[in-house]
C-alpha positions in Angstrom: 186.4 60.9 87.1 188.2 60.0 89.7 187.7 56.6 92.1 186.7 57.4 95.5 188.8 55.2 97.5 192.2 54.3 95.4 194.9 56.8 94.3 195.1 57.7 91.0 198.7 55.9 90.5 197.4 52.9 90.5 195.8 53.9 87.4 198.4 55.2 86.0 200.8 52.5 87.1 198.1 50.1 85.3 197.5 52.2 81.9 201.4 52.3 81.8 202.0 48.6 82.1 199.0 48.4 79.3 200.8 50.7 76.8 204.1 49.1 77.6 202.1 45.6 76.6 200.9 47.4 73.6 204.1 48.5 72.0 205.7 44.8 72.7 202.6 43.7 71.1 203.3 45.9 67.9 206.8 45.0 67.9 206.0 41.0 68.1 203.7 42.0 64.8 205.8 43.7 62.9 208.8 41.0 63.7 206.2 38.5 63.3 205.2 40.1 59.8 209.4 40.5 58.6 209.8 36.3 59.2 206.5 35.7 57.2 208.1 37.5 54.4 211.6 36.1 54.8 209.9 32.5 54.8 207.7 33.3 52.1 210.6 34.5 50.1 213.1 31.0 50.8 209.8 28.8 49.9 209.8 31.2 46.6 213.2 30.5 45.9 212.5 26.7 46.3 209.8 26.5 44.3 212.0 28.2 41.4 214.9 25.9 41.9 212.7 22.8 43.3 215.1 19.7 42.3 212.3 17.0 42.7 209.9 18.5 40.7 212.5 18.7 37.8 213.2 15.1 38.2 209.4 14.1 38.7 208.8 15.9 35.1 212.0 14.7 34.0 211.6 11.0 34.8 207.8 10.8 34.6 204.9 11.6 31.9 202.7 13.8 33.7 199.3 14.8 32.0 196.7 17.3 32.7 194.1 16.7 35.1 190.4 16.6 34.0 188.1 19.3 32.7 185.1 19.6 34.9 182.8 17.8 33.0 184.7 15.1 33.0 185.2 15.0 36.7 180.6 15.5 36.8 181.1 12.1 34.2 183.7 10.5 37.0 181.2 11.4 39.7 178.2 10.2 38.1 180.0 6.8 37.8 181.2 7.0 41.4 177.5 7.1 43.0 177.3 3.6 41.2 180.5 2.3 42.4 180.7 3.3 45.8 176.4 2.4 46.5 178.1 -1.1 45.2 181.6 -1.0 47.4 183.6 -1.4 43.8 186.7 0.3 44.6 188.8 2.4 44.6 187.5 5.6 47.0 184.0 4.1 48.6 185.4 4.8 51.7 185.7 8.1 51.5 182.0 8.9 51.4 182.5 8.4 55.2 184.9 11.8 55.4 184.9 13.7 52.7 182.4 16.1 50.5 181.7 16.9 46.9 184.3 16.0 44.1 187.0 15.4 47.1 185.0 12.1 47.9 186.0 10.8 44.3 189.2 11.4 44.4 190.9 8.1 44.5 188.4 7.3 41.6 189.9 10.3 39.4 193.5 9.2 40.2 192.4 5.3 38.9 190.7 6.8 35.4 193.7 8.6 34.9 195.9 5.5 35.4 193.5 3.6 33.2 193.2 6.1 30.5 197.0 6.8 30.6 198.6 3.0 30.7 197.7 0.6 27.9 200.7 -1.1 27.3 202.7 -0.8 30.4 201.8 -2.7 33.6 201.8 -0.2 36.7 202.8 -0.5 40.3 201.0 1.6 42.2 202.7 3.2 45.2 200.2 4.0 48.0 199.5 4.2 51.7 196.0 5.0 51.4 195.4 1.6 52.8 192.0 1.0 53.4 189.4 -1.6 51.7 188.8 0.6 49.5 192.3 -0.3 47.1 193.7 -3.5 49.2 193.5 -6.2 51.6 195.4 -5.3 54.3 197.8 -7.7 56.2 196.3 -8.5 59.3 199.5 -8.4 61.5 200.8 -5.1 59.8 198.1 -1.9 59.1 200.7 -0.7 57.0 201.8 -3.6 54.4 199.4 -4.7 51.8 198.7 -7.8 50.8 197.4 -7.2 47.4 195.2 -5.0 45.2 191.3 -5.8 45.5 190.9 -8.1 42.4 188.2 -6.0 41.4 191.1 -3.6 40.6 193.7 -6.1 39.0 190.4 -7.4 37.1 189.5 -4.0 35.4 193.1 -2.9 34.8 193.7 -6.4 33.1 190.3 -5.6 30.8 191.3 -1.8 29.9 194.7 -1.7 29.7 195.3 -5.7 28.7 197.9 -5.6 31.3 199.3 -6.3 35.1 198.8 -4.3 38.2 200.0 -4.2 41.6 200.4 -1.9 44.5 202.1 -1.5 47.5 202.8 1.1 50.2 205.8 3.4 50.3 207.4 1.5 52.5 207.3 -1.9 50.9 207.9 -0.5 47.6 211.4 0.8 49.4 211.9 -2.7 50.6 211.3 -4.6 47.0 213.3 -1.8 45.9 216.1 -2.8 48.1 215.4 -6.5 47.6 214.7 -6.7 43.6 216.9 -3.6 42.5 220.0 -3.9 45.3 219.4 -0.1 45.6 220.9 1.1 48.4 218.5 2.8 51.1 219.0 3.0 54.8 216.5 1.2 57.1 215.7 4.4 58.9 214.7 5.7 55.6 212.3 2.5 55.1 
């Protein structure tokens, strides 16, 4: 059991350093495993006290999403859309899978079903084809809605709609409403 040409305290010196590894290594863990907790427990305590999401239900009608036949009826419509580029979501078949590829779909019938008598500005920055022309000199303004979209809004809900990306919502917003947001923020 023994090598023929080494001592055997270079072993030793060797299985030492290892075991010395291996008790940092638990300690790391179990240090590791005490921060999880702590951060598990401050998100917890967000989440109970979470000061947007009481404004967002405060301010904002939120409904329930779709049963899931409803979503097979969404998809069923989708394979038609998207094998025509109607928008919104055809360009998703390019990187996503299953229901996930209709998403932006689902989100539009819901804005359908839910707004007859209210126009709706829609804030976005999914800014592909897909939802809007894009301005050529900024990827991240724009220009307008496909009309495709303004047209079948108009015909369901007998109303307007726009759309625009966060950040030029925060700059009408600034503009129109004289709010008061820093251009850092924007």
């Amino acid at each position: 059991d023994k090598h023929p040409h080494f001592e055997e305290e270079i072993f030793q010196h060797f299985k030492n350093k290892l075991d010395l590894f291996d008790l940092e290594l638990q300690n790391f863990t179990k240090e590791l495993e005490a921060k999880i907790e702590n951060k598990k427990t401050e998100i917890g305590s967000i989440q109970q006290n979470d000061s947007l999401k009481t404004a967002i239900y405060q301010y904002f009608q939120i409904t329930e999403g779709y049963d899931f036949n409803k979503l097979i009826e969404i998809a069923k419509d989708g394979e038609f859309r998207y094998k025509n580029q109607i928008p919104p979501g055809y360009e998703d078949v390019k990187e996503k899978v299953g229901l996930a590829v209709y998403g932006d779909l689902i989100i539009w019938k819901q804005i359908l079903a839910k707004e007859k008598a209210k126009p709706v500005i829609l804030i976005i920055d999914d800014l592909k084809i897909d939802w809007c022309y894009q301005n050529t000199k900024d990827k991240n303004v724009a220009d307008s809605p496909r009309e495709e979209l303004i047209k079948e809004f108009q015909d369901t809900c007998e109303n307007d709609f726009w759309l625009y990306s966060s950040t030029q919502f925060l700059q009408k917003s600034a503009h129109y409403l004289a709010t008061s947001i820093a251009e850092e923020v924007i």
